[in-house]
C-alpha positions as CSV (number, residue, x, y, z in Angstrom):
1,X,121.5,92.7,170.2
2,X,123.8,92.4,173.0
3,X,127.8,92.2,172.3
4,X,129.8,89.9,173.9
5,X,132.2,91.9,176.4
6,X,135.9,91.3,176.2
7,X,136.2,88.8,179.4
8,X,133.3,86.6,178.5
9,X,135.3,86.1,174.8
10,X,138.2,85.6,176.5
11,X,136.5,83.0,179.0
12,X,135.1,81.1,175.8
13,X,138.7,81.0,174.6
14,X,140.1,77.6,175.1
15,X,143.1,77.6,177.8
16,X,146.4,76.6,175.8
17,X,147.2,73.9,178.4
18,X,144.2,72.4,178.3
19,X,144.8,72.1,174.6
20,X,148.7,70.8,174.8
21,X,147.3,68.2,177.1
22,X,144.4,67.0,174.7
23,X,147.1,67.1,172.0
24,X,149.6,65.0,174.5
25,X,146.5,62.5,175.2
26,X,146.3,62.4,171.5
27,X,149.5,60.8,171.0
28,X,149.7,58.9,174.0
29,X,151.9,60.8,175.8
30,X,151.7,61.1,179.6
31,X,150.3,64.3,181.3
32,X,151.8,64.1,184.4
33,X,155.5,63.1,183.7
34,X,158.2,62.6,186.2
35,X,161.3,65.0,186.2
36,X,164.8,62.9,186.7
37,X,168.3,64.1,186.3
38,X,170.4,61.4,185.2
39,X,173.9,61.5,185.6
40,X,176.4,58.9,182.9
41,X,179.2,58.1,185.0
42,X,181.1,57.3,182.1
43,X,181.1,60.5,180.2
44,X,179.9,62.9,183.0
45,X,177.0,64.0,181.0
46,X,173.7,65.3,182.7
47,X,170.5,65.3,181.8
48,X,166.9,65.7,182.5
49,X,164.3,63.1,181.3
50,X,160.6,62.5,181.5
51,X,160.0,59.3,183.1
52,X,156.1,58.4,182.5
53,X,154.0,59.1,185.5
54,X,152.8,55.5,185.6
55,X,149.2,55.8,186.4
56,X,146.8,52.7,186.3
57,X,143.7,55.4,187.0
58,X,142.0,57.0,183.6
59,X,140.9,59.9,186.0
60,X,144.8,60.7,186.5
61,X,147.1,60.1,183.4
62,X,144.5,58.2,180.2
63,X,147.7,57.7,178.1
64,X,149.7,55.8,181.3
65,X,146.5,54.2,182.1
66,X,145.7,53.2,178.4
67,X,149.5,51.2,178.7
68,X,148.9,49.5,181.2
69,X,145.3,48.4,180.2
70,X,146.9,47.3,177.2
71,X,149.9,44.9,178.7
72,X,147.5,43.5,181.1
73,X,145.4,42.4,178.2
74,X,148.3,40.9,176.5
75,X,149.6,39.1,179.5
76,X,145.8,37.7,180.3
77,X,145.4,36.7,176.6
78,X,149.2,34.8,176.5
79,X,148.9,33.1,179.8
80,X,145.0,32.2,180.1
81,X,144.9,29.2,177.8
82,X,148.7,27.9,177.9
83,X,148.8,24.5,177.4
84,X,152.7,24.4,178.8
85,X,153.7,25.2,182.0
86,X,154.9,28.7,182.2
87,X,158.8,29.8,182.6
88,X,159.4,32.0,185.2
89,X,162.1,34.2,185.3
90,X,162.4,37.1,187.8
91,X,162.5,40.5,186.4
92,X,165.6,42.3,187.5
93,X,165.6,44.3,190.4
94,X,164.7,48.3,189.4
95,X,166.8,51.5,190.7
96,X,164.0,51.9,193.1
97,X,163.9,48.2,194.6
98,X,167.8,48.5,194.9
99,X,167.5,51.3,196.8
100,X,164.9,50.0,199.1
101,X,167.1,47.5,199.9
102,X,170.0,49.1,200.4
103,X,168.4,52.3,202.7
104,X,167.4,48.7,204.6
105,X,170.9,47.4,204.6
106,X,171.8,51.0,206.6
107,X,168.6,51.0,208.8
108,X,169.7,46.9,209.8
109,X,173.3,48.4,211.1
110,X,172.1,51.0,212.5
111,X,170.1,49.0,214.7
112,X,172.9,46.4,215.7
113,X,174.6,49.5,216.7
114,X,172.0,51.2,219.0
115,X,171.2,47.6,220.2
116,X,175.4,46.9,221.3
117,X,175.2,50.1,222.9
118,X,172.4,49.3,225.0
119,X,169.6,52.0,223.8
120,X,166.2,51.7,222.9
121,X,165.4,50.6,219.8
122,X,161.2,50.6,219.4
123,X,161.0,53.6,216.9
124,X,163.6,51.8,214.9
125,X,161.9,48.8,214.4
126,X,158.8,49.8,214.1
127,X,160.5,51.8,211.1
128,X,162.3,49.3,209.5
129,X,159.2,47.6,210.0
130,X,157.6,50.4,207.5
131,X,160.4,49.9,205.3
132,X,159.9,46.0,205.1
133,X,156.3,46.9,203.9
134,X,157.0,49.3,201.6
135,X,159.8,46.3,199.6
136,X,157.0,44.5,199.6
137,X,154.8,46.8,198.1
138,X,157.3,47.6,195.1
139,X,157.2,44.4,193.8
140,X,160.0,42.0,195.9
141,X,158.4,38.8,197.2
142,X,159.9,37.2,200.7
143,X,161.6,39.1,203.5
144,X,164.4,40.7,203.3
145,X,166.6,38.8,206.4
146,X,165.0,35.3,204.5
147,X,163.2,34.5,207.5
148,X,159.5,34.5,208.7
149,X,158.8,36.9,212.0
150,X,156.3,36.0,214.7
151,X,153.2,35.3,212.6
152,X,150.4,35.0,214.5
153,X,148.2,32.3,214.1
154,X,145.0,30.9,215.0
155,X,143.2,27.6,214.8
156,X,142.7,26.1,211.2
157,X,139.3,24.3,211.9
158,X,136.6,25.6,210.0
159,X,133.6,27.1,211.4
160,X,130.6,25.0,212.2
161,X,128.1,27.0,209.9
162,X,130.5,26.8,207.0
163,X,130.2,23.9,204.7
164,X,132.8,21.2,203.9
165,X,134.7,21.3,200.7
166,X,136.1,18.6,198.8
167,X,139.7,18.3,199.0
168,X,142.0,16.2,195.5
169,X,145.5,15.7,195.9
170,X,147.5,18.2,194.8
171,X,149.7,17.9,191.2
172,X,152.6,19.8,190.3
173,X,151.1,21.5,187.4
174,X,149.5,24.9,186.8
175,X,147.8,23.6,183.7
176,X,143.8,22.4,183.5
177,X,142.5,18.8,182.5
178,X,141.8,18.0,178.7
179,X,138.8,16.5,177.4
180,X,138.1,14.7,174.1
181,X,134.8,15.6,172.1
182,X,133.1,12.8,170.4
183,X,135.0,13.9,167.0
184,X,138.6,12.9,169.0
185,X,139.3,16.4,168.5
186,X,141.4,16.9,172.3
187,X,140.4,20.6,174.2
188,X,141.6,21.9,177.3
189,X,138.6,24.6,178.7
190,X,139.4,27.5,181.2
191,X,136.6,29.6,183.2
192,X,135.3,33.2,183.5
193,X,133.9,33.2,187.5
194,X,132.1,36.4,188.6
195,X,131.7,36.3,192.5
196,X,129.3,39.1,194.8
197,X,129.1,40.4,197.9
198,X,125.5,39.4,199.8
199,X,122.7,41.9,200.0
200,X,122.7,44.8,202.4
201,X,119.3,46.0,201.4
202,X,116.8,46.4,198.5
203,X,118.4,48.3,196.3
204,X,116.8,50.2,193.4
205,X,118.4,50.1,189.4
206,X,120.5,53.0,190.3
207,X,122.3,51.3,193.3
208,X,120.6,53.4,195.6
209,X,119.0,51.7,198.3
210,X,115.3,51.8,198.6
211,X,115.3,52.0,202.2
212,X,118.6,53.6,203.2
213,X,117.6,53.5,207.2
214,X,117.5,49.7,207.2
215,X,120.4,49.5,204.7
216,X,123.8,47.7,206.6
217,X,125.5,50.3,205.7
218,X,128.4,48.8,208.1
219,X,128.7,45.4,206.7
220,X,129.1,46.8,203.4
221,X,132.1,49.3,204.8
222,X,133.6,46.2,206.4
223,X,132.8,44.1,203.6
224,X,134.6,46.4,201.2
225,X,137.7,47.0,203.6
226,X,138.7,43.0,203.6
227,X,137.2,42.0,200.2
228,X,141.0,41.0,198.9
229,X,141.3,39.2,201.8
230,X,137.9,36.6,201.0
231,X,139.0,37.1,197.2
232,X,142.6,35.4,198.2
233,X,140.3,32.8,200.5
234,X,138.5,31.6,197.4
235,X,141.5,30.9,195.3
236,X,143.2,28.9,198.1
237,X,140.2,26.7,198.7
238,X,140.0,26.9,194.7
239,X,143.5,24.9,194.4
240,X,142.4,22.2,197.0
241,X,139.5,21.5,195.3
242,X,141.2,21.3,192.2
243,X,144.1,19.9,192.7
244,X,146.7,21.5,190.8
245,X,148.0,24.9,191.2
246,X,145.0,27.0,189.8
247,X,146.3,30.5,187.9
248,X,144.1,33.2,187.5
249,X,144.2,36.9,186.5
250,X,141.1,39.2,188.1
251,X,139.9,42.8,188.3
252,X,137.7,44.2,190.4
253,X,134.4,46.2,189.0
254,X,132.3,48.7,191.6
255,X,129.1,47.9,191.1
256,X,126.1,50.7,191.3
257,X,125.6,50.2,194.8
258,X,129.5,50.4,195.4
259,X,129.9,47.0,196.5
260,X,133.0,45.4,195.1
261,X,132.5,42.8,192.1
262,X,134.8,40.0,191.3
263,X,135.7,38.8,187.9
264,X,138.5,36.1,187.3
265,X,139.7,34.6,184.2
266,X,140.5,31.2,185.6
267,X,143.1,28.6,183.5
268,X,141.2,24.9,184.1
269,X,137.8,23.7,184.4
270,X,135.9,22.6,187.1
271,X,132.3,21.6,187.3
272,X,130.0,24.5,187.8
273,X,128.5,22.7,191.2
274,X,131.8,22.5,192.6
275,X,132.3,26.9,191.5
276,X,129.5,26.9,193.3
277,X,130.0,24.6,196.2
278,X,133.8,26.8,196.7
279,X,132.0,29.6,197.0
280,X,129.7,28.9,199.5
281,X,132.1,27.6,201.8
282,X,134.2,30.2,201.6
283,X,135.0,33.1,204.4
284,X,137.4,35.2,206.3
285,X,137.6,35.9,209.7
286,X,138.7,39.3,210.7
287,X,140.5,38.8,214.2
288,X,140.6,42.5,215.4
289,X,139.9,44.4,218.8
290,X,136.7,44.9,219.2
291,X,135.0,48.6,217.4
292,X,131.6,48.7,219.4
293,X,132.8,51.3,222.0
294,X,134.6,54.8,220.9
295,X,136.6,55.5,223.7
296,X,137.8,59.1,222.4
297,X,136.6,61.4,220.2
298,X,136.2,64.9,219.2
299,X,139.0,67.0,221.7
300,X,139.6,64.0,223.8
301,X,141.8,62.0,222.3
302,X,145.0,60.3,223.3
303,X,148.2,62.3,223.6
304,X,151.6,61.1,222.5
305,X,154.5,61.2,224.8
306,X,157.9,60.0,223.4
307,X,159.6,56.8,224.8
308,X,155.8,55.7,226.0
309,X,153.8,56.0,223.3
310,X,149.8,57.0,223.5
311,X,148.1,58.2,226.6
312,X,145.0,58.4,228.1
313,X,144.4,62.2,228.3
314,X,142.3,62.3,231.4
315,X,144.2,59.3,233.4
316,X,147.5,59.4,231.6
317,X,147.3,55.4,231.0
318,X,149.2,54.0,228.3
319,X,146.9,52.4,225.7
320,X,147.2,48.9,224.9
321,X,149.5,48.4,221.9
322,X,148.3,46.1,218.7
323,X,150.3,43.0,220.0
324,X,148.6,43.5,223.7
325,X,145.3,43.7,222.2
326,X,145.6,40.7,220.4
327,X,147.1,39.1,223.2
328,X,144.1,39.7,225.2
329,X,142.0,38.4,222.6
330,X,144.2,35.4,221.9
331,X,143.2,34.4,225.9
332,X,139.6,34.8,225.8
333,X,138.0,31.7,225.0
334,X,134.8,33.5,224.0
335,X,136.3,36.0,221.7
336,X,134.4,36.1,218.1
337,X,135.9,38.0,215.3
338,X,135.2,41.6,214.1
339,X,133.8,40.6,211.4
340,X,132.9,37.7,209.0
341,X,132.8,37.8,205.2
342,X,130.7,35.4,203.0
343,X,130.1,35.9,199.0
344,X,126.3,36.1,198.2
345,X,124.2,33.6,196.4
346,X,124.8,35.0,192.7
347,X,127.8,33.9,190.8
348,X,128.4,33.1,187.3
349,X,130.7,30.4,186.1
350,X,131.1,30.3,181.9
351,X,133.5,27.8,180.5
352,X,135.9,29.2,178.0
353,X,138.2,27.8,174.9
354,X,141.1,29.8,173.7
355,X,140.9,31.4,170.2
356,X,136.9,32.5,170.8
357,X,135.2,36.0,170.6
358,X,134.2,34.6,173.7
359,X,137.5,34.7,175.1
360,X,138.5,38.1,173.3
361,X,135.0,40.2,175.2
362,X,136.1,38.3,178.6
363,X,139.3,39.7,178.2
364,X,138.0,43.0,177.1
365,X,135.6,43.0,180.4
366,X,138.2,42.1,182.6
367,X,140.6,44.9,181.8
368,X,138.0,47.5,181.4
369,X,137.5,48.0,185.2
370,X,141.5,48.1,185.5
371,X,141.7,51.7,184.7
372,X,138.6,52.4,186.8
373,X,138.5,53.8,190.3
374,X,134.7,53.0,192.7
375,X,133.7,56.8,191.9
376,X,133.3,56.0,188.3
377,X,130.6,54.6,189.3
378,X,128.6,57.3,190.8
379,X,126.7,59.7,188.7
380,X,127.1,62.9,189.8
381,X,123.4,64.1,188.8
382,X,121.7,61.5,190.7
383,X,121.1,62.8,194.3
384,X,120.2,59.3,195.4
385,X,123.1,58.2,194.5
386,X,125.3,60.6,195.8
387,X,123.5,60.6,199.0
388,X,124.1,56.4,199.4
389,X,127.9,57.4,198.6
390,X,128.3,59.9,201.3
391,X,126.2,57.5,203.7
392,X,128.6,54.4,203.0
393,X,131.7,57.2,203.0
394,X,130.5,57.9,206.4
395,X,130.0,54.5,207.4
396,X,133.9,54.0,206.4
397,X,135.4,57.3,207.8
398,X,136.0,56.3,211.4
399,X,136.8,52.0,210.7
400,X,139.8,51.0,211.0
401,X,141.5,49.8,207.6
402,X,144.5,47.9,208.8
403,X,146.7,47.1,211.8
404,X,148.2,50.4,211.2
405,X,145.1,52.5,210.7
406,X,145.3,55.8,213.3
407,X,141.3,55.0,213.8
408,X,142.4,53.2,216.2
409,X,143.2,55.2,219.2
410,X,139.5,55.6,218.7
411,X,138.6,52.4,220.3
412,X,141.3,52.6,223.1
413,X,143.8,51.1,221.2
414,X,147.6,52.0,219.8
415,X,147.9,51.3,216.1
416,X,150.3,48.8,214.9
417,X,154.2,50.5,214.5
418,X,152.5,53.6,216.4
419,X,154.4,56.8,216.1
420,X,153.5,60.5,216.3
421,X,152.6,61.7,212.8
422,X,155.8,61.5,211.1
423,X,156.7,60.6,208.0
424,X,158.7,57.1,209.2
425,X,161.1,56.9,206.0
426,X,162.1,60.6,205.8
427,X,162.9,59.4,209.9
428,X,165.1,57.0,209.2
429,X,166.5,58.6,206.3
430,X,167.1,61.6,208.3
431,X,168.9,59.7,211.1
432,X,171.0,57.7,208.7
433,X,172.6,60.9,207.2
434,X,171.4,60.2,203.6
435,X,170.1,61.9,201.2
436,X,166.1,61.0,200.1
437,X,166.9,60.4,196.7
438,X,167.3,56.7,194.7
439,X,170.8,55.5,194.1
440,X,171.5,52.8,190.7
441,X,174.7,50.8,191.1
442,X,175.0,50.9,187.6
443,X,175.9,53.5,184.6
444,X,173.7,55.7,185.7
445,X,172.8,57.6,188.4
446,X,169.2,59.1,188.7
447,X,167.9,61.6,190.9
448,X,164.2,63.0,191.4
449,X,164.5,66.8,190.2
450,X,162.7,69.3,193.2
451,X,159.2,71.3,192.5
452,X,160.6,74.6,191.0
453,X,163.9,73.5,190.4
454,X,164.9,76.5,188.1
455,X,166.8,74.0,186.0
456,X,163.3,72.6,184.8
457,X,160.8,73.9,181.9
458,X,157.7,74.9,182.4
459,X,155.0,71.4,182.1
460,X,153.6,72.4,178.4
461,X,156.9,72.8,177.2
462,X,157.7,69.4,178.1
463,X,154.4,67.9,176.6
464,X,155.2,69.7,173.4
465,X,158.8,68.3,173.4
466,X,156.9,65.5,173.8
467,X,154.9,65.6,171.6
468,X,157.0,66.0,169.0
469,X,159.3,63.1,170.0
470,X,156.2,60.7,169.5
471,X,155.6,62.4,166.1
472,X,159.6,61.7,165.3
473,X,159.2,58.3,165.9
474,X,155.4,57.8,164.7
475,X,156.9,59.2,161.1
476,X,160.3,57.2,161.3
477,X,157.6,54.0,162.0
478,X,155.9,54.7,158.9
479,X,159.2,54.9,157.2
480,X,160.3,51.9,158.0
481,X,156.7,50.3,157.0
482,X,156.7,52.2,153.5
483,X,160.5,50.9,152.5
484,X,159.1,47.4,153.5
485,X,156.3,48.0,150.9
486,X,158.4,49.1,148.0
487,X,157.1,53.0,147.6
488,X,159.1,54.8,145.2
489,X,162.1,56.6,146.7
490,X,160.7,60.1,145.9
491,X,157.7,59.4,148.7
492,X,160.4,57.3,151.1
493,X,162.6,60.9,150.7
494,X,159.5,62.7,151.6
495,X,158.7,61.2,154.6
496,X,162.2,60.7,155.6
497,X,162.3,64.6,155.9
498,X,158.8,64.4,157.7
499,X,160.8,62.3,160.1
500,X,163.5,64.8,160.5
C-alpha cells in the first residue's frame, strides 16, 4: 500500500487563508477591505479602519455583494407599488464627491490662469473634461459650472421604417392609474416587462450557435456595446405613451448566448398591446465615424507628438479629432449611422399587485442577476460554449466602446479627449501640486493607507479582527433580544460575557 509522502499531505492541507476567508464569508464580512487612516481633528487621534470594499460582483467580495443585493431588494419592494408620490431628498455629498469637486474647483483656476496668460490650454480641458465624467460617475447629477456644453444634436424625426407611437399628455405624477373590480374593491396594478435583443443565428439550448459561420457575431458585439442606450430609449418613449412620469427599477440578465436580457419592474399599467406596440417602435441610432476600413494596425499605428496630438506614421498627417469627424459626418447629407438597435419580437409583459408571491419572486428575479457578471454565464466545460465566447470576445476586441475608446486610431481617427497614455487625474493632480489622496471638510480627515505600508497588518489578521467584531456585536444582538424576552438573569449574565 502506498504512503502518502510528506508534500502531497501537506498539499491536501487546507491553506489557513483560505479558511479565514470562508470564516469572514461566514459572517458577512468583506474579503477585500479598504485600509484608511483617519485622523479626529478634535482629539488628534489616529487610526486605521476597514472601510468595506463595496463590491456589487459575487465573483469579487459575496458578503459586499450579498449587501447590496439586499438594499436593492428593499428599495424595489418599498418603491414598486407606492401609492404616494415619493419624497426626494438628496443624500449628502460623500468625502469622495467633495473631493471631486474641490480637485475641480483647483483644475477650473488653473485654467483661467493659463488661459490670462495666453498658453495653451487643450490637455487641460480635455482633463477637466475626465474629471467632469468621473463627478458624474460617483453619483452627482448636473454639471458642475450649472450649464450645458455644446451638445450635439441631430434631427428628432423618426425613421421611416420605425412605427408611430401614441403620444397622452403628460401628468405630474409618478404614480399608475387605479381600477375598480366589480366587488368596488379599488387596485392600482404595476408591470414586470422582460425585453430581448433580435436573433443573430440559430442557436442551440446551450447558447451556442448552431452555425457559428453565419452567426452576426458583429451585431451582437454592437448590440451589446449600446444596449443601455435602447434600454434608456424604451423608457422615454414609455413616459409619452403613458403619460405620467413612469418609475422603474431593472437589472440586466446574460442570457446563454451572451446577449443582454432586460427585466424591469415597472410602477403603472399599461395595456399589453401598447408594451408591445413601445417596443416595436423603439431604437437607437449610433452616430459614429464609420468602422468598415482599419486604417492602422499591427506596427503601424499612429504616433503621438505633444502640442499636435496623433500622427500618421508614414505621412506625418494629423488625424482627424472626434469633433472633426463628426463634423464631417454632420455635412454629409447621405451619412447613415454605425449602427441601429431594435429589441426582437419576444417580450413578456405580466401585470403585478403589491402584497403577492408574485410580486416577492419578481423581486427575487430581478436582484438575482445584480450580483452577476456575463461570464456567469458560460460553463466552463462546454467547449461550444467557450468557443462562441471567444468568437463574440473577438468580435468586440477591436470596436470602439465609446467616444473615448483608443480603438479608434484604428479607423484613422483621434479618440475623444485624446492624450498619450497617461493616467489624466494623477496629470492634473500632479500639476496642481496636491497630494492624490481624499480631503473631508469635516471632523475627520481620511486618507487611503499605501500597499505595504509597514503601519498595516497582514489581510488575515484583519479578517480575524473582523471577525470577531461581527461575533461582538452578533452576541450583544442576541442580548438585547433575550432581555426583551424575559430570560432569567443567570442566562442574560451568560451571554453578556459571551458578548465581552
Amino acid at each position: 500500500m502506498d504512503r502518502a509522502t510528506p508534500r502531497a499531505v501537506r498539499m491536501a492541507q487546507p491553506l489557513a487563508r483560505e479558511v479565514v476567508e470562508e470564516i469572514a464569508k461566514q459572517y458577512g464580512v468583506c474579503i477585500r477591505p479598504i485600509a484608511l487612516r483617519r485622523l479626529d481633528t478634535y482629539t488628534g487621534k489616529v487610526e486605521t479602519i476597514d472601510v468595506p470594499c463595496g463590491a456589487t460582483l459575487e465573483s469579487k467580495c459575496p458578503p459586499c455583494a450579498k449587501r447590496k443585493r439586499q438594499l436593492r431588494m428593499a428599495q424595489c419592494r418599498e418603491g414598486w407599488h407606492l401609492d404616494h408620490e415619493p419624497v426626494n431628498t438628496p443624500d449628502e455629498a460623500d468625502h469622495y464627491q467633495r473631493y471631486l469637486v474641490e480637485l475641480r474647483a483647483d483644475a477650473q483656476a488653473w485654467r483661467d490662469e493659463m488661459e490670462k496668460a495666453g498658453e495653451d490650454t487643450t490637455d487641460l480641458d480635455a482633463a477637466i473634461g475626465d474629471l467632469d465624467d468621473e463627478i458624474t460617475r460617483a453619483g452627482m447629477r448636473g454639471n458642475v459650472l450649472g450649464r450645458t456644453t455644446g451638445k450635439r444634436s441631430r434631427s428628432t424625426r423618426r425613421r421611416q421604417d420605425a412605427l408611430d407611437l401614441p403620444k397622452r399628455t403628460m401628468n405630474a405624477t409618478t404614480l399608475g392609474r387605479t381600477f375598480t373590480g366589480s366587488n368596488g374593491k379599488t387596485f392600482r396594478p404595476s408591470m414586470f416587462i422582460t425585453l430581448t435583443l433580435p436573433s443573430y443565428g440559430r442557436v442551440r439550448k446551450n447558447g451556442a450557435p448552431v452555425d457559428p459561420s453565419t452567426y452576426d457575431y458583429a451585431r451582437a458585439a454592437r448590440d451589446a456595446l449600446h444596449f443601455s442606450k435602447l434600454a434608456d430609449r424604451f423608457v422615454q418613449n414609455l413616459r409619452r405613451v403613458a403619460g405620467f412620469d413612469v418609475q422603474y427599477f431593472a437589472s440586466v440578465e446574460p442570457q446563454k448566448r451572451l446577449a443582454p436580457h432586460l427585466h424591469m419592474a415597472v410602477r403603472g399599467h399599461l395595456p399589453r398591446a401598447e408594451i408591445k406596440q413601445i417596443a416595436a417602435a423603439t431604437y437607437h441610432q449610433v452616430w459614429w465615424p464609420s468602422v468598415d476600413m482599419v486604417k492602422f494596425e499591427g506596427d503601424h499605428l499612429p504616433v503621438w507628438e505633444n502640442g499636435v496630438g496623433y500622427l500618421d506614421p508614414a505621412t506625418g498627417e494629423v488625424l482627424p479629432t472626434w469633433d472633426e469627424a463628426l463634423d464631417q459626418l454632420d455635412q454629409d447629407d447621405d451619412a447613415e449611422p454605425l449602427h441601429v438597435l431594435t429589441f426582437g419580437p419576444q417580450l413578456d409583459v405580466q401585470g403585478v399587485l403589491a402584497g403577492t408571491t408574485d410580486a416577492d419572486t419578481c423581486i427575487r428575479y430581478l436582484s438575482k442577476y445584480l450580483t452577476k457578471s456575463i461570464g456567469d454565464a458560460i460553463d466552463p466545460d462546454d467547449s461550444a460554449q467557450r468557443e462562441h465566447a471567444e468568437r463574440l470576445g473577438n468580435a468586440l476586441r477591436y470596436e470602439p466602446c465609446s467616444p473615448t475608446c483608443p480603438n479608434w486610431l484604428r479607423y484613422g481617427v483621434q479618440p475623444k479627449g485624446a492624450k498619450v497614455l497617461f493616467d489624466r487625474r494623477t496629470w492634473v493632480l500632479e500639476a496642481l501640486g496636491l497630494p492624490d489622496e481624499p480631503i473631508d471638510p469635516h471632523r475627520y480627515v481620511w486618507r487611503p493607507v499605501k500597499p505595504g505600508d509597514p503601519g498595516i497588518d497582514p489581510i488575515g489578521v484583519r479578517l480575524l479582527r473582523s471577525v470577531h467584531e461581527r461575533q461582538r456585536w452578533r452576541n450583544h444582538l442576541r442580548g438585547l433580544e433575550a432581555r426583551a424576552a424575559g430570560l432569567p438573569d443567570e442566562e442574560l449574565s451568560a451571554i453578556s460575557e459571551e458578548a465581552a
